[in-house]
TORPA-4810 file (N, C-alpha, C, O; in nm, 3 decimals):
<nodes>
NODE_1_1.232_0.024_-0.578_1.157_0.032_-0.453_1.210_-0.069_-0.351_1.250_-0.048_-0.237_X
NODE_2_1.202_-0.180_-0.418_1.312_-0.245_-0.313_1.436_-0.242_-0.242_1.470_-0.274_-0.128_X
NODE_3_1.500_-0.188_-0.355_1.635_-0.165_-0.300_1.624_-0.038_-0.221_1.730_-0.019_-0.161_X
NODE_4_1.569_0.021_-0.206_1.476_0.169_-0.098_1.455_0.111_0.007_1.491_0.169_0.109_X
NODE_5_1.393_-0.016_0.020_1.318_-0.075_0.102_1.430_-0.145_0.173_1.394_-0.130_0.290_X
NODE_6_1.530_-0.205_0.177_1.649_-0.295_0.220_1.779_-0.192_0.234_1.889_-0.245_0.241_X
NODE_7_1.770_-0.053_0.237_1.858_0.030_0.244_1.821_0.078_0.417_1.899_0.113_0.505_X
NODE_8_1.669_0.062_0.419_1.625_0.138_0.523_1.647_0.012_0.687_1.631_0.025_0.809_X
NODE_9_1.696_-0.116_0.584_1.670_-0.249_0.715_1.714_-0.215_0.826_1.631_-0.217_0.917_X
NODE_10_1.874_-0.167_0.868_1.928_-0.123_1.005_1.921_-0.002_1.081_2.003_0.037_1.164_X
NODE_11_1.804_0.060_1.041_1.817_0.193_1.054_1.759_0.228_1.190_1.696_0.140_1.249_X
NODE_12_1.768_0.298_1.222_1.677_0.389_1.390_1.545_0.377_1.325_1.465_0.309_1.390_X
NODE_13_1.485_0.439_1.177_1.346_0.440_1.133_1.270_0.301_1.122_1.149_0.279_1.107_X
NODE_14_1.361_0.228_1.133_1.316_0.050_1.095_1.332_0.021_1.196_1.344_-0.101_1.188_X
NODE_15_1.343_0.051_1.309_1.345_0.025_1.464_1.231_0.092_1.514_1.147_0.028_1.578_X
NODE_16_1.221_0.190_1.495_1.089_0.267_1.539_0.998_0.234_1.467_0.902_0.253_1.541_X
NODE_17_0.940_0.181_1.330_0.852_0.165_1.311_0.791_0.002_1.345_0.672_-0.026_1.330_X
NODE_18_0.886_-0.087_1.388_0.902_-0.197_1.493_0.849_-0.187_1.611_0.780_-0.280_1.653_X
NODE_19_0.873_-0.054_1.699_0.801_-0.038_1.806_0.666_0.008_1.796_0.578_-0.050_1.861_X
NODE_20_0.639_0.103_1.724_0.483_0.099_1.676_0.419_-0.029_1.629_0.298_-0.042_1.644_X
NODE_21_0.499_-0.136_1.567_0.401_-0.255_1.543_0.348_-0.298_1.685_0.236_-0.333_1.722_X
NODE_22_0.499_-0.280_1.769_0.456_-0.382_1.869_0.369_-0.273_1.973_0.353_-0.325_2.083_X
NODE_23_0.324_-0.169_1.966_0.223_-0.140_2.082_0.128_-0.177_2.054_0.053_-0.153_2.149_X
NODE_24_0.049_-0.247_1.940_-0.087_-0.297_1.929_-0.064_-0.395_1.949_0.015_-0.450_1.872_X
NODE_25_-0.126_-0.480_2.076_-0.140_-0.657_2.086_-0.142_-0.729_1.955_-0.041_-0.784_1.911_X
NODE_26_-0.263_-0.729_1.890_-0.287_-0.772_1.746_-0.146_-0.785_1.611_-0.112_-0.872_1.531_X
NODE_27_-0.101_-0.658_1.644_0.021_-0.686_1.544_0.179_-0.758_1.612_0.269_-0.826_1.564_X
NODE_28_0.150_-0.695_1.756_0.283_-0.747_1.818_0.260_-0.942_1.819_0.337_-1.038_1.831_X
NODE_29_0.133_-0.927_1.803_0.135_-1.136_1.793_0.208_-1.165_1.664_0.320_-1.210_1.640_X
NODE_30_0.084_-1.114_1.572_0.148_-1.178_1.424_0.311_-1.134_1.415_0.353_-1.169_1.305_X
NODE_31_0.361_-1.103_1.453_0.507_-1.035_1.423_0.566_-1.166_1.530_0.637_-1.254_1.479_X
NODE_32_0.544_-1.169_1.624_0.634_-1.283_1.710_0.600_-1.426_1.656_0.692_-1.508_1.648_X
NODE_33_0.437_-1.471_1.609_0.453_-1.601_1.551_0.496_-1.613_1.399_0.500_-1.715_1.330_X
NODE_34_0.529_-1.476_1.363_0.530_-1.477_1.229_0.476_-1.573_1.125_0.511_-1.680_1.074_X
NODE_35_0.387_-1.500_1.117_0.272_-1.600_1.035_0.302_-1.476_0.907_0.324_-1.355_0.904_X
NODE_36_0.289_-1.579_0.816_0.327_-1.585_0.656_0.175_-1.623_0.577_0.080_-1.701_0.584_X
NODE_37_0.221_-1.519_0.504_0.036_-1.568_0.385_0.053_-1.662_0.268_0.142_-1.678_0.183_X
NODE_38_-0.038_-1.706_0.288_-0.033_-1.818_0.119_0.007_-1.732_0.026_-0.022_-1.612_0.036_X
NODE_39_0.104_-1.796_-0.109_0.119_-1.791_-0.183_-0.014_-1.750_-0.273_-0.080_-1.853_-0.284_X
NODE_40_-0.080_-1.636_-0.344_-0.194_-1.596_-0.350_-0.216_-1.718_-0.560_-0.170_-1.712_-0.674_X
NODE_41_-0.276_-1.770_-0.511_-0.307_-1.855_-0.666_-0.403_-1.856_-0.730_-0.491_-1.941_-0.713_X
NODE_42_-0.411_-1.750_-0.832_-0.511_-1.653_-0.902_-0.637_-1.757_-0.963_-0.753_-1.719_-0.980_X
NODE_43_-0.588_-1.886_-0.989_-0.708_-1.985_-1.043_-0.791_-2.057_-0.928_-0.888_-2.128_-0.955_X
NODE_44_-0.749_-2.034_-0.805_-0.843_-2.080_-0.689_-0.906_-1.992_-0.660_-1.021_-2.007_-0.619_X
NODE_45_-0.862_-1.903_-0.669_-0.953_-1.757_-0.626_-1.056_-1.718_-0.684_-1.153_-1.666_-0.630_X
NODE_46_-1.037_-1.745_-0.830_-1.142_-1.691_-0.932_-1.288_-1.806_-0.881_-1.405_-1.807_-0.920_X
NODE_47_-1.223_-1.882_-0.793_-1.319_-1.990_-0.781_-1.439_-1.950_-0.637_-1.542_-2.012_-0.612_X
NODE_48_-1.381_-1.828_-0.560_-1.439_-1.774_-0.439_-1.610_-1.753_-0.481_-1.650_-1.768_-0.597_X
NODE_49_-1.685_-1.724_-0.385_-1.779_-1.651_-0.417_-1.738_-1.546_-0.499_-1.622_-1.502_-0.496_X
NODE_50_-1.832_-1.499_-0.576_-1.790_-1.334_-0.679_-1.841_-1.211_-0.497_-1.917_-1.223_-0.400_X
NODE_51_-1.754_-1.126_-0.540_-1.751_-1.045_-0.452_-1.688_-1.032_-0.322_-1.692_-0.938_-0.242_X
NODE_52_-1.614_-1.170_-0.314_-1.555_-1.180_-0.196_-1.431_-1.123_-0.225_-1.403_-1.065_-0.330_X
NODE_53_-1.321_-1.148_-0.084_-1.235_-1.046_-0.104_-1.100_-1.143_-0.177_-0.996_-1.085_-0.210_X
NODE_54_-1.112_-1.257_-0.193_-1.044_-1.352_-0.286_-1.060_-1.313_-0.399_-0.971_-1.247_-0.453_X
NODE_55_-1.182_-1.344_-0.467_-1.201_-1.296_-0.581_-1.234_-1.212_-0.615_-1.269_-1.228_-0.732_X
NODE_56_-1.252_-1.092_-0.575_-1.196_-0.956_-0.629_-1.050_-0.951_-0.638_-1.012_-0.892_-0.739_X
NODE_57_-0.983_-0.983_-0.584_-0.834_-0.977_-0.553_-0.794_-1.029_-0.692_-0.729_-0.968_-0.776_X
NODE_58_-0.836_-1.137_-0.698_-0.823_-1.277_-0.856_-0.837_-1.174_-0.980_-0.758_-1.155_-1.073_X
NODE_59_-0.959_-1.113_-0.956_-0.982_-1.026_-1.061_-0.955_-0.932_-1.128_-0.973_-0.921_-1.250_X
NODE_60_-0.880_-0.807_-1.010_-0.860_-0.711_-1.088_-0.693_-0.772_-1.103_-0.610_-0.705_-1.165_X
NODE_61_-0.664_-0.882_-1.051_-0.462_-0.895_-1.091_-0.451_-0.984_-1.196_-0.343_-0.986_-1.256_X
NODE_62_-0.541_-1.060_-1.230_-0.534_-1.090_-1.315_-0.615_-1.027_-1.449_-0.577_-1.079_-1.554_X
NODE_63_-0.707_-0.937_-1.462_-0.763_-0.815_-1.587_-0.614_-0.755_-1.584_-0.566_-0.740_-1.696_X
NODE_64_-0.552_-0.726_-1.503_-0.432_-0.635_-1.486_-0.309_-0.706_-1.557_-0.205_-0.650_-1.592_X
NODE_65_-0.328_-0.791_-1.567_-0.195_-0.865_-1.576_-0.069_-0.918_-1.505_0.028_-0.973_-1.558_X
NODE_66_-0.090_-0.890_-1.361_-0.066_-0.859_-1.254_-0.010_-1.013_-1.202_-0.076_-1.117_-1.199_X
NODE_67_0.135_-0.993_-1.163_0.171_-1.092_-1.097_0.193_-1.092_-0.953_0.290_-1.036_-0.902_X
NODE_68_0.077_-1.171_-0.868_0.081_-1.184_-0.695_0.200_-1.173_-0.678_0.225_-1.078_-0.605_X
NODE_69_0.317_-1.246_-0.724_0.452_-1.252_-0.605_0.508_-1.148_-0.696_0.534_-1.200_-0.805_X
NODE_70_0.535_-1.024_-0.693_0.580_-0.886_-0.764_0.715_-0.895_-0.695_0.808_-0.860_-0.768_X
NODE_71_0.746_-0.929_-0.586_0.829_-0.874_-0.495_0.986_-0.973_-0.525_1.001_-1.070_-0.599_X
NODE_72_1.092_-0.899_-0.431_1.188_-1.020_-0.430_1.177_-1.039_-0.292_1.111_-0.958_-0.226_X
NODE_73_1.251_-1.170_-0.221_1.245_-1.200_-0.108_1.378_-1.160_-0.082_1.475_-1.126_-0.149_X
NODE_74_1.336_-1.182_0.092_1.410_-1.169_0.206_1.498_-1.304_0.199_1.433_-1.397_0.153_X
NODE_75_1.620_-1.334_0.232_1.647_-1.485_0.256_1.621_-1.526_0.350_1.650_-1.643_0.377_X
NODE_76_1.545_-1.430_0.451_1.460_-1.521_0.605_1.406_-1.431_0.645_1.403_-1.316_0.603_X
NODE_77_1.353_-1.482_0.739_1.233_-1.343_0.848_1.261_-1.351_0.963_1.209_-1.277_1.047_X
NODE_78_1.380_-1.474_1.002_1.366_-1.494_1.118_1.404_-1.369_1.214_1.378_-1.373_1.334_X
NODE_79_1.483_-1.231_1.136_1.474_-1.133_1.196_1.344_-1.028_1.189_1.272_-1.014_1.091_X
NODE_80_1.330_-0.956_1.322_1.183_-0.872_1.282_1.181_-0.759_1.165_1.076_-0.719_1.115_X
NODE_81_1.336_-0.702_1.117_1.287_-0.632_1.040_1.282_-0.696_0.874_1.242_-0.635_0.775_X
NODE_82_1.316_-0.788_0.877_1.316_-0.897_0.738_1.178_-0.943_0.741_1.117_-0.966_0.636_X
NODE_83_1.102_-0.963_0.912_0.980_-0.984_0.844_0.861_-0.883_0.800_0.767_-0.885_0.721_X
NODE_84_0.914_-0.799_0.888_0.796_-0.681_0.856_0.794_-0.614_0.709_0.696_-0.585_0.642_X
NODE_85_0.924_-0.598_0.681_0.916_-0.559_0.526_0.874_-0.703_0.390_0.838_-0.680_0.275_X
NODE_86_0.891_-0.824_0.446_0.815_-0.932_0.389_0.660_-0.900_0.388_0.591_-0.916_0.287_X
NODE_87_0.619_-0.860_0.494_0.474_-0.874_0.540_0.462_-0.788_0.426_0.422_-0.814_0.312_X
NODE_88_0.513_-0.656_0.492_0.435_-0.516_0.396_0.426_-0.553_0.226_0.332_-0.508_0.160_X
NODE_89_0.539_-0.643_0.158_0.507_-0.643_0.034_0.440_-0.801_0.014_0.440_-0.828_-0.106_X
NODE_90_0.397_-0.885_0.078_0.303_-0.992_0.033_0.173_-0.906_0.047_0.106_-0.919_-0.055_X
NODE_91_0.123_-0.835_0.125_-0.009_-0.780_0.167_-0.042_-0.620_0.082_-0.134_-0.539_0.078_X
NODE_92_0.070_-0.632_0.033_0.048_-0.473_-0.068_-0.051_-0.457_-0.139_-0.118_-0.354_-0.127_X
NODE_93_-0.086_-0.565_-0.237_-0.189_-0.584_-0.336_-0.333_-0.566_-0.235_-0.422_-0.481_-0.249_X
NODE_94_-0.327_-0.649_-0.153_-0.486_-0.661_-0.071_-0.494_-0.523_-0.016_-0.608_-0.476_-0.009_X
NODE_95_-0.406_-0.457_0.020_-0.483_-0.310_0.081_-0.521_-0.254_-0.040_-0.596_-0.159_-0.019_X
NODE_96_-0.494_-0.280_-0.205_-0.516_-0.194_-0.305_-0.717_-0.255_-0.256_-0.829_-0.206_-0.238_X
NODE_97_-0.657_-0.367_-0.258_-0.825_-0.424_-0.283_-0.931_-0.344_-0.175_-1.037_-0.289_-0.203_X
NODE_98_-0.856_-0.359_-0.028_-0.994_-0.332_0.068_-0.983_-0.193_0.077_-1.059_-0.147_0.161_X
NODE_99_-0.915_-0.113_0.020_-0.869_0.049_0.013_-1.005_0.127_-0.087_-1.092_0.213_-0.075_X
NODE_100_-0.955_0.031_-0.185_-1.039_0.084_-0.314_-0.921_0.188_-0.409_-0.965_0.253_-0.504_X
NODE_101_-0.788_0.196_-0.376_-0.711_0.258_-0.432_-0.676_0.225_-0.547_-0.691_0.104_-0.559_X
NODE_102_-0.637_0.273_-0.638_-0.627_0.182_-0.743_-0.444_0.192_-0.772_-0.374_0.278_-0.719_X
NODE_103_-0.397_0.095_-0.856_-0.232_0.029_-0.887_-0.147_0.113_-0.934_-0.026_0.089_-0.939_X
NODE_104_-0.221_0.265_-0.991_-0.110_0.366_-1.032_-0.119_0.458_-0.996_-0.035_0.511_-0.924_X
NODE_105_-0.253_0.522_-1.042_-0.281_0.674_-0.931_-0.313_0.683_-0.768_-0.315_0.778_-0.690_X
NODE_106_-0.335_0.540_-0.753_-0.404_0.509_-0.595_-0.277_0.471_-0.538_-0.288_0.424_-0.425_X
NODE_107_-0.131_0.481_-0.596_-0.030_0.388_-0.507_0.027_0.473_-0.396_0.077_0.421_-0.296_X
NODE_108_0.019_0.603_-0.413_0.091_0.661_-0.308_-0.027_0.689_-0.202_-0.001_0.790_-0.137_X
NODE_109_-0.117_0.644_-0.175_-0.260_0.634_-0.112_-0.244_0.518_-0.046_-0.273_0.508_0.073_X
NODE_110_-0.188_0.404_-0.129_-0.202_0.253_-0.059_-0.061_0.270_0.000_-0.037_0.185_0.086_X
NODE_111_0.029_0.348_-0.019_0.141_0.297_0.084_0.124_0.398_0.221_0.161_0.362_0.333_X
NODE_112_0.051_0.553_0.189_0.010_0.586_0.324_-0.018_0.501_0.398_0.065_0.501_0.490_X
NODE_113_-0.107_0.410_0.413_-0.161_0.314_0.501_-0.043_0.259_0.568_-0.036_0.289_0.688_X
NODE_114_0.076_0.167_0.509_0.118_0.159_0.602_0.233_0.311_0.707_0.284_0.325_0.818_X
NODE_115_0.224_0.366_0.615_0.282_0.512_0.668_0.193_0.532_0.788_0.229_0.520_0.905_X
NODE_116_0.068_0.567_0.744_-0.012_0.647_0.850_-0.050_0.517_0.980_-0.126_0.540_1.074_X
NODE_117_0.008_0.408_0.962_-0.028_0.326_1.090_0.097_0.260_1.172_0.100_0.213_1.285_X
NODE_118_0.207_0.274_1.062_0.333_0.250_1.201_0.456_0.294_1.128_0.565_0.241_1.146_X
NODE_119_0.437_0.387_1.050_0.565_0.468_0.976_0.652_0.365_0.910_0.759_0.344_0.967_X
NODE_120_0.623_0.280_0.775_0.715_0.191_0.766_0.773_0.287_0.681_0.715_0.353_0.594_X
NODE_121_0.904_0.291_0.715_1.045_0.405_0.678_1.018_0.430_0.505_0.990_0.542_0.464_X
NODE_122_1.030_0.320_0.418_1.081_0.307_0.294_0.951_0.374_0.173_0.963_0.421_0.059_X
NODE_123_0.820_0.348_0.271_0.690_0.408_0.164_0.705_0.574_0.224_0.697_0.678_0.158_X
NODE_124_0.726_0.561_0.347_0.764_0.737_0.431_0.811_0.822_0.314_0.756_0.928_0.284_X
NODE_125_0.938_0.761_0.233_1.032_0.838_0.147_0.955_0.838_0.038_0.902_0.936_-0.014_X
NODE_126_0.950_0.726_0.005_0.852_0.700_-0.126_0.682_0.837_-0.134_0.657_0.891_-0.241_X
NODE_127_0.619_0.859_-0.041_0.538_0.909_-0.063_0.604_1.083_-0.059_0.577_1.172_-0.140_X
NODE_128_0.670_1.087_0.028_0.768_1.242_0.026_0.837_1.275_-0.130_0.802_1.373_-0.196_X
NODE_129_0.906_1.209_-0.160_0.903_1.158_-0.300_0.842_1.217_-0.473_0.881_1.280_-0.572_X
NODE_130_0.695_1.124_-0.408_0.611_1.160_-0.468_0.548_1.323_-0.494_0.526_1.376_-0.602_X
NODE_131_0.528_1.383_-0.351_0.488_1.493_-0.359_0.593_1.605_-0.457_0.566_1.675_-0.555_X
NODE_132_0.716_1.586_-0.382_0.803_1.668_-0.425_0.830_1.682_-0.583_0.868_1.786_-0.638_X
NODE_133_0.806_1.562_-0.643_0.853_1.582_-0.766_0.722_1.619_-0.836_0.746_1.673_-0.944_X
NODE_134_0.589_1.607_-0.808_0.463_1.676_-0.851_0.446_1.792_-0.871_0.382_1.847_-0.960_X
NODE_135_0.539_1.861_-0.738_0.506_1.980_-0.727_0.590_2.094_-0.826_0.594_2.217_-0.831_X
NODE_136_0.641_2.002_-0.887_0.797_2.071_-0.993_0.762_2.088_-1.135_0.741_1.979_-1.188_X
NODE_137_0.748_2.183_-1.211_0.739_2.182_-1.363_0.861_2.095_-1.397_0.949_2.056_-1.321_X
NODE_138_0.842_2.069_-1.549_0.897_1.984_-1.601_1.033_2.026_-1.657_1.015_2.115_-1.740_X
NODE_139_1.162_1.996_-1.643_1.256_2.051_-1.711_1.304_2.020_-1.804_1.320_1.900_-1.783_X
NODE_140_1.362_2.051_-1.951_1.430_1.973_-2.056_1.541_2.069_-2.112_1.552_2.189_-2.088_X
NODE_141_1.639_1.973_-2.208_1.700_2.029_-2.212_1.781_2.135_-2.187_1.731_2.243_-2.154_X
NODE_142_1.906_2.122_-2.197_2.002_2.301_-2.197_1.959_2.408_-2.070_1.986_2.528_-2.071_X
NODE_143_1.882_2.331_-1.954_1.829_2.419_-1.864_1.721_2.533_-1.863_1.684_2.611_-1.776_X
NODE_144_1.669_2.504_-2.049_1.569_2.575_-2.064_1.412_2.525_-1.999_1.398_2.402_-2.000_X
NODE_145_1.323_2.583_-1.957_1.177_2.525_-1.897_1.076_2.566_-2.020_1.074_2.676_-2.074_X
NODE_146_0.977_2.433_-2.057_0.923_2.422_-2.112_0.810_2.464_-2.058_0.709_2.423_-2.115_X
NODE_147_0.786_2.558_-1.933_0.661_2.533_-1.858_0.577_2.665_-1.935_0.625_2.700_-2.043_X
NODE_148_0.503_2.710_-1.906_0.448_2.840_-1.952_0.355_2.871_-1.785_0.325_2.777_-1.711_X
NODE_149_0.320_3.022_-1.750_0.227_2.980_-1.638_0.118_2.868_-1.607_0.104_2.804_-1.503_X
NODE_150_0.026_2.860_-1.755_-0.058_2.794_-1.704_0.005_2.658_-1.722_-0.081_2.576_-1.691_X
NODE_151_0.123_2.592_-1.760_0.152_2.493_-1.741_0.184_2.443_-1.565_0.136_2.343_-1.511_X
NODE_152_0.289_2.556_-1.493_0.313_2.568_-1.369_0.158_2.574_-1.290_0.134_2.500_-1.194_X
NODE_153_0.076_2.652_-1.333_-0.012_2.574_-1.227_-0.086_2.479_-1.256_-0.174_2.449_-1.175_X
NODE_154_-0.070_2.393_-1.396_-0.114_2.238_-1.401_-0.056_2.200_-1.277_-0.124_2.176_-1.178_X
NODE_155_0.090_2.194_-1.280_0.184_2.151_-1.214_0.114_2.112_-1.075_0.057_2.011_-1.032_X
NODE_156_0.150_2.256_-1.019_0.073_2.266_-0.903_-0.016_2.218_-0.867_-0.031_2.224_-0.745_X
NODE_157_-0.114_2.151_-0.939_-0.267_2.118_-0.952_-0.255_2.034_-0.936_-0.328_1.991_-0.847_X
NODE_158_-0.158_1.929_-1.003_-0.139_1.795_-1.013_-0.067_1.734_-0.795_-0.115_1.657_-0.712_X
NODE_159_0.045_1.814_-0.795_0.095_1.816_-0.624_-0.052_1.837_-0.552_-0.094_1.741_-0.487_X
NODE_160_-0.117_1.933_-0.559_-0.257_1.911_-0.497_-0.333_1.786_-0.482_-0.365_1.731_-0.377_X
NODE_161_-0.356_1.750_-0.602_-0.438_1.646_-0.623_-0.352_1.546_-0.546_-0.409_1.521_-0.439_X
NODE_162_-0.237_1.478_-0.559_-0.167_1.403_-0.500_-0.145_1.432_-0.362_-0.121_1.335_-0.290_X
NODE_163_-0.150_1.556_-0.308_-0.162_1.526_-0.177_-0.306_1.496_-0.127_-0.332_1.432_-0.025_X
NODE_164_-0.398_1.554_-0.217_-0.510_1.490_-0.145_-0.532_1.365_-0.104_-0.549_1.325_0.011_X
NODE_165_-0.532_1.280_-0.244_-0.471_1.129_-0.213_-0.425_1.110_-0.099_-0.496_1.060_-0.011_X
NODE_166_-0.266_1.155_-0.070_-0.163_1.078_0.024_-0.263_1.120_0.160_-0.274_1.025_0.238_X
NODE_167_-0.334_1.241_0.201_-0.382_1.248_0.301_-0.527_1.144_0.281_-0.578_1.131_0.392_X
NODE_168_-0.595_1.079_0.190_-0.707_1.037_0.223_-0.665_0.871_0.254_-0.743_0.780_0.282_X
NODE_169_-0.563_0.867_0.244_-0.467_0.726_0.242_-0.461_0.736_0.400_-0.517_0.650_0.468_X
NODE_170_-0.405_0.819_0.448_-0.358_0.860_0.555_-0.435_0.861_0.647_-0.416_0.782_0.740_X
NODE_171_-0.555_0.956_0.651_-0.607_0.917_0.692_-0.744_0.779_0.696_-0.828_0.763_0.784_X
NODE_172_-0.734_0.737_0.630_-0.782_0.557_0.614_-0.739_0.520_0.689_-0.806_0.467_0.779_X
NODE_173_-0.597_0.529_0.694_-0.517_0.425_0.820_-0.502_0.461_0.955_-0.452_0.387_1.041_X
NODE_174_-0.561_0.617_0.980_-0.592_0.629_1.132_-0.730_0.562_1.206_-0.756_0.524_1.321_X
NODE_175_-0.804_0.567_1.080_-0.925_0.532_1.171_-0.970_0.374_1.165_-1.064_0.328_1.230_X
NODE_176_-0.858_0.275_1.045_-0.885_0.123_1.036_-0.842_0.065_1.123_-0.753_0.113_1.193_X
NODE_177_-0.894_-0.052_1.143_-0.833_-0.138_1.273_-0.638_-0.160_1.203_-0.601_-0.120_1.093_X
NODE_178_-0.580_-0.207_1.272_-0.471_-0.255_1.246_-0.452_-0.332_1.148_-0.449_-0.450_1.183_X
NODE_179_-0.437_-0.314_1.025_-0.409_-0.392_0.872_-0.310_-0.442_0.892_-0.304_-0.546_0.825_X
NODE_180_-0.177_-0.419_0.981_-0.074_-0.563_1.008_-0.086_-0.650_1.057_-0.010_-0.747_1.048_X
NODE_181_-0.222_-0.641_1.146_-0.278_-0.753_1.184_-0.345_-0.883_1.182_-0.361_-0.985_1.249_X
NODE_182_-0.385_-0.812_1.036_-0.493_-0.904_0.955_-0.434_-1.003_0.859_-0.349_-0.973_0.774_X
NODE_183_-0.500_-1.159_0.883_-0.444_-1.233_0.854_-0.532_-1.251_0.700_-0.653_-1.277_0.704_X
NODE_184_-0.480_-1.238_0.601_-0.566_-1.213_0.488_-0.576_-1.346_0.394_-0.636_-1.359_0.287_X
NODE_185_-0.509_-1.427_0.455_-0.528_-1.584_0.383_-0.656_-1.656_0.479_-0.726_-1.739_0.421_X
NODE_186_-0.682_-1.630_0.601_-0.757_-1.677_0.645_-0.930_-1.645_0.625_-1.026_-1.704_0.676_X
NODE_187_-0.926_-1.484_0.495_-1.093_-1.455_0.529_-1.076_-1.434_0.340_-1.118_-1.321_0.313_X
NODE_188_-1.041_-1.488_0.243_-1.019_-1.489_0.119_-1.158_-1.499_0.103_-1.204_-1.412_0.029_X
NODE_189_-1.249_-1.587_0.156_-1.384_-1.612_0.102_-1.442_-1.540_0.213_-1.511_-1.623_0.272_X
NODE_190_-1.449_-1.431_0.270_-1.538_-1.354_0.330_-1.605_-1.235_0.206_-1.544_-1.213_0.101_X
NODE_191_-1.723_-1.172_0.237_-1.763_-1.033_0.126_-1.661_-0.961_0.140_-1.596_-0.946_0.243_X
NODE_192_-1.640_-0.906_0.018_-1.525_-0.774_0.043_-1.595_-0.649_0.147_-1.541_-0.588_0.239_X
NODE_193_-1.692_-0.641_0.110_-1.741_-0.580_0.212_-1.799_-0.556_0.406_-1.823_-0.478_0.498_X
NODE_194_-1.790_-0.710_0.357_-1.781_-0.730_0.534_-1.648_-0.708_0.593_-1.623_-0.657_0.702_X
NODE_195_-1.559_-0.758_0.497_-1.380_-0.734_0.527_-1.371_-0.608_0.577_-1.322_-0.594_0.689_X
NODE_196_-1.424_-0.478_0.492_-1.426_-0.337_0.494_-1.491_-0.308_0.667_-1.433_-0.278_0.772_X
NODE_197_-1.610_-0.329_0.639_-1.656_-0.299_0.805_-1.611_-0.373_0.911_-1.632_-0.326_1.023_X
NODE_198_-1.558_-0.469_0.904_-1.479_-0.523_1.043_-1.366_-0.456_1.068_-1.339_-0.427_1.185_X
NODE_199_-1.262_-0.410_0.940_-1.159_-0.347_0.975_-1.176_-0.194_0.979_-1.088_-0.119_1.021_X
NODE_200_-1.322_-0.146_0.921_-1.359_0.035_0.976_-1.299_0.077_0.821_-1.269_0.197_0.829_X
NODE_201_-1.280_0.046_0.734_-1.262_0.120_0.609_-1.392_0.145_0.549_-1.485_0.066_0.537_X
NODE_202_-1.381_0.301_0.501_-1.490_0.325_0.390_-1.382_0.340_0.269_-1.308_0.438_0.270_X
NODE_203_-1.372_0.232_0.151_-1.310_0.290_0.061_-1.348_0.356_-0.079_-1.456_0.371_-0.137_X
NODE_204_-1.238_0.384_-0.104_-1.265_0.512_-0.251_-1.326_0.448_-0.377_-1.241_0.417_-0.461_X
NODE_205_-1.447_0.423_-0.407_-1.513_0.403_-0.471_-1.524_0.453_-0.626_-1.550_0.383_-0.724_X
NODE_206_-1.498_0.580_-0.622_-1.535_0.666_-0.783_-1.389_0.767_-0.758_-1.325_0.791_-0.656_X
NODE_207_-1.370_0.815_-0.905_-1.263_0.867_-0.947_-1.180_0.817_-1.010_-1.190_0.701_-1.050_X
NODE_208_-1.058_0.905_-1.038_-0.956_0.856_-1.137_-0.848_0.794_-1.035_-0.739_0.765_-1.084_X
NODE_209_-0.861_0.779_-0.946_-0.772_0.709_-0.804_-0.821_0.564_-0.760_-0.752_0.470_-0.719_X
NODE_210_-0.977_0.570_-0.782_-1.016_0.428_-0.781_-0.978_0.290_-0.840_-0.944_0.305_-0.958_X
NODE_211_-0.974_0.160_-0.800_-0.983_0.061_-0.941_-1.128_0.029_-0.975_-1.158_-0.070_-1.042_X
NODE_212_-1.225_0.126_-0.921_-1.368_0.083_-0.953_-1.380_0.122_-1.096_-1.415_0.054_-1.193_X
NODE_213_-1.327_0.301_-1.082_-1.324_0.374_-1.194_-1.212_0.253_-1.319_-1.188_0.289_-1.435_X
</nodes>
C-alpha cells in the first residue's frame, strides 16, 4: 500500500487532490503550517476518560494488537505532497475510530473518506481495486473455475456488499466537516461522541463492517 501510495507522489492525481485540500480554508491552513500529530502512546491514552476519543482509540489498537506507527515515513514533508500522504497515514486509524468502520471489512469504507473528500489518488485505486476483484469468482488451477452458479452469485453478493460499504464511506465524507482538518492530538480527551457531532458523522454502529460488532 505504500509503495501504491509513493508511486502516485508526482502525479497530475497528487496535484489535484492538493487543490481540493486547498479550497477548504480549514485544510488549506493545516497543510501550510503543517502541523504534525503526536506520536499516539497507547499507555497515556488508556489513561483518558473511558469513552473519549483517546481512549477508545487506546482500546480497540491495543485489544487488536495494533501498532499506532503502522506506516513508513516520508524523509520530510517539507513538500505538500510528502505531507499530505504523511497526514493521511498518521490519521488513518482515528477515522477507523470516529467512522465506526472497522480494520478489515470497514477498510475500504475508511479510505473512501479520504476518497470521497479530496480524491487522495492511492486509496482511489485501492478502493477500485477492491471492487473489481470482489466481483470475480475465484480461479485455480490449469484455468479450470471452481465456481458453480450459486458460488458466482456468492461472488456477486460479496461485490455488492462491498460496494455498499465503499458508498456508505463515501458518502460519510460528503456530508462530514473536513477530516483533514482536524487536529486529532488536540481533542484526544474530548467524548467520542461529541467528536462525531462537531464533525457531522453518524457512524456505523452494528454489523459485520463495524468495530462495535
Amino acid at each position: 500500500v505504500f509503495d501504491l501510495e509513493d508511486g502516485f507522489r508526482d502525479t497530475i492525481w497528487m496535484k489535484k487532490c492538493i487543490e481540493h485540500i486547498k479550497n477548504n480554508p480549514a485544510s488549506a491552513k493545516i497543510l501550510e503550517e503543517r502541523y504534525v500529530e503526536p506520536e499516539w502512546k497507547i499507555d497515556e491514552m488508556l489513561k483518558l476518560p473511558e469513552h473519549s476519543l483517546g481512549w477508545t482509540y487506546a482500546k480497540i489498537m491495543s485489544t487488536l494488537g495494533y501498532d499506532p506507527h503502522f506506516y513508513t515515513d516520508r524523509k520530510s514533508i517539507e513538500e505538500e505532497t510528502d505531507y499530505v500522504t504523511m497526514r493521511v497515514r498518521s490519521t488513518h486509524d482515528m477515522l477507523h475510530i470516529v467512522s465506526g468502520f472497522d480494520m478489515i471489512n470497514g477498510e475500504i469504507a475508511t479510505i473512501g473518506l479520504n476518497v470521497g473528500q479530496y480524491g487522495y489518488p492511492g486509496f482511489m485505486l485501492l478502493d477500485l481495486m477492491g471492487l473489481f476483484f470482489a466481483c470475480f469468482p475465484t480461479l485455480e488451477g490449469g484455468g479450470d473455475t471452481k465456481s458453480t452458479e450459486a458460488h458466482i452469485r456468492d461472488e456477486v453478493r460479496t461485490g455488492g456488499m462491498l460496494f455498499d460499504i465503499l458508498v456508505a464511506g463515501i458518502t460519510m465524507a460528503r456530508k462530514a466537516k473536513p477530516l483533514f482538518a482536524v487536529k486529532f492530538g488536540e481533542i484526544l480527551d474530548q467524548p467520542l461522541e461529541k467528536v462525531r457531532k462537531d464533525l457531522n458523522i453518524e457512524p456505523l454502529t452494528s454489523g459485520s463492517f463495524s468495530w462495535y460488532t
